[in-house]
Structure formats: structure tokens, C-alpha cells
C-alpha positions as CSV (number, residue, x, y, z in Angstrom):
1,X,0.0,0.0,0.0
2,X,2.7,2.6,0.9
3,X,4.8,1.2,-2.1
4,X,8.0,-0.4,-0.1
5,X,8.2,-3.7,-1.0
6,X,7.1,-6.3,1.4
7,X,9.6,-8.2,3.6
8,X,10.8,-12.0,3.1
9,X,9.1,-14.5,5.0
10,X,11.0,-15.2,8.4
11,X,13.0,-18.1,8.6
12,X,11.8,-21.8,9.8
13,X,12.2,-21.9,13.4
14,X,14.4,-24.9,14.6
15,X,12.6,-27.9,16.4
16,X,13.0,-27.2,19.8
17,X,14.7,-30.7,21.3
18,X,14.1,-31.5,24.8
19,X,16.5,-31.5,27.9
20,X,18.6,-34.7,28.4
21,X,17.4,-37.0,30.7
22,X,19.6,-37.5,33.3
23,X,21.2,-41.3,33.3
24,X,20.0,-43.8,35.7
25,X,20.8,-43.9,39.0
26,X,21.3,-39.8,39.2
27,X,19.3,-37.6,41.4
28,X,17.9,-34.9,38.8
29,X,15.9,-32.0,39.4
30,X,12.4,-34.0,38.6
31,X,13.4,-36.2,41.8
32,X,14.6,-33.4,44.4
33,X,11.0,-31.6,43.4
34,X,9.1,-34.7,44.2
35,X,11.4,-35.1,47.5
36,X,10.8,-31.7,48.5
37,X,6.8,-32.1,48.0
38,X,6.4,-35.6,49.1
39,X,8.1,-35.7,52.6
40,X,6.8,-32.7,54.5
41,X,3.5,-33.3,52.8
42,X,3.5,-37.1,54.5
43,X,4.8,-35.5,57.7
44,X,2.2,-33.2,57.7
45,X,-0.4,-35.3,56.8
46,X,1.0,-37.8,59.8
47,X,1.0,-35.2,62.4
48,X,-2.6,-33.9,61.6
49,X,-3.7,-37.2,62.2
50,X,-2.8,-37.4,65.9
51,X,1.0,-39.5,65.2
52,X,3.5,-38.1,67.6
53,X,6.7,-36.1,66.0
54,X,9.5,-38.4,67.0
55,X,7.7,-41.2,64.9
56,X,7.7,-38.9,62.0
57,X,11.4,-38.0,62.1
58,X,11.9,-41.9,62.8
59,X,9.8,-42.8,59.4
60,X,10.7,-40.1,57.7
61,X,14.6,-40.5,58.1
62,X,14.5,-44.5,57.6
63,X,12.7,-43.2,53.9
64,X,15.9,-41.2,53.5
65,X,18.1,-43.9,54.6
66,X,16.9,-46.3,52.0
67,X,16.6,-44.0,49.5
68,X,20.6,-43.1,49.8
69,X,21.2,-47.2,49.7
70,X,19.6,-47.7,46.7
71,X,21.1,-44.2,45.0
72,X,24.6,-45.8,46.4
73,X,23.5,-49.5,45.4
74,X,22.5,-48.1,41.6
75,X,25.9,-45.7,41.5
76,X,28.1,-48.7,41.9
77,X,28.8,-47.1,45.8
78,X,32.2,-44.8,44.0
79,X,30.3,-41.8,44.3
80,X,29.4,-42.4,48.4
81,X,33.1,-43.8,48.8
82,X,34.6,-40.6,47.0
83,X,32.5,-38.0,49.0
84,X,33.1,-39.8,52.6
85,X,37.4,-39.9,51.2
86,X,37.1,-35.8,50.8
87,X,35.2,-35.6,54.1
88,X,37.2,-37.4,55.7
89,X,40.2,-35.5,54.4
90,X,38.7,-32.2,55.2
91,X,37.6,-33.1,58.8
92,X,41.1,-34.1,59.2
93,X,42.6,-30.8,57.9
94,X,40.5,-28.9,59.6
95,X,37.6,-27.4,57.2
């Protein structure tokens, strides 16, 4: 209409690819959201319903306990064994 001609059509838009899965056995982000819903929702929802605080911390830390033995148990244990060396080692120095 105002006589300057009209501008190319813009350019195809790349797929969009989606984020890597982290490989087994890793604690991704998906798994620390659920962990940081799913336990203080089930201590809440215990202690609401009348169960006294020391059995929550009890339950709730043998859930954590098992869930670090299998994350160890899946990692082949190197990982664990590697960060209880460099605490170890820092204790030790000091830090």
C-alpha cells in the first residue's frame, strides 16, 4: 500500500529438542522436586492425624536412609566412597 516492497518471509524456526534425561541412578531435578513435595506433605499429613513427632522424624529418616542405599547400590557405591574420602580429608585438615 505505501509502495515499499514487502519483507521475506522469516526463517523456519528450529525444532525445539528437549533437555537430556539424566542417566539412571542420578538424582535430577524432577526427583529433588518430588522429595521436597512428598516428605513434608506425608509429615504433615501424619502429624494432623494425631502420630507423635519423633515417629515422623523416625519414618521419615529410615525413607531417607533407604533412599541413599539404593542411590549408592544403583551408583556402583564410588560416588558415596569418593565423598566420605574428601570428608574425611577435610575433617582431618580442619575445614
Amino acid at each position: 500500500m505505501t509502495g515499499l516492497p514487502a519483507l521475506p518471509p522469516p526463517p523456519a524456526a528450529e525444532p525445539s529438542r528437549p533437555a537430556p534425561a539424566p542417566p539412571p541412578g542420578r538424582l535430577g531435578p524432577t526427583h529433588t522436586l518430588i522429595l521436597l513435595i512428598a516428605f513434608p506433605a506425608l509429615g504433615t499429613a501424619l502429624f494432623l492425624n494425631g502420630t507423635p513427632t519423633s515417629d515422623i522424624l523416625t519414618l521419615l529418616g529410615g525413607c531417607g536412609a533407604v533412599g541413599a542405599a539404593v542411590l549408592t547400590a544403583a551408583g556402583g557405591g564410588r560416588r558415596l566412597v569418593a565423598v566420605l574420602a574428601e570428608a574425611a580429608v577435610r575433617s582431618g585438615a580442619g575445614k
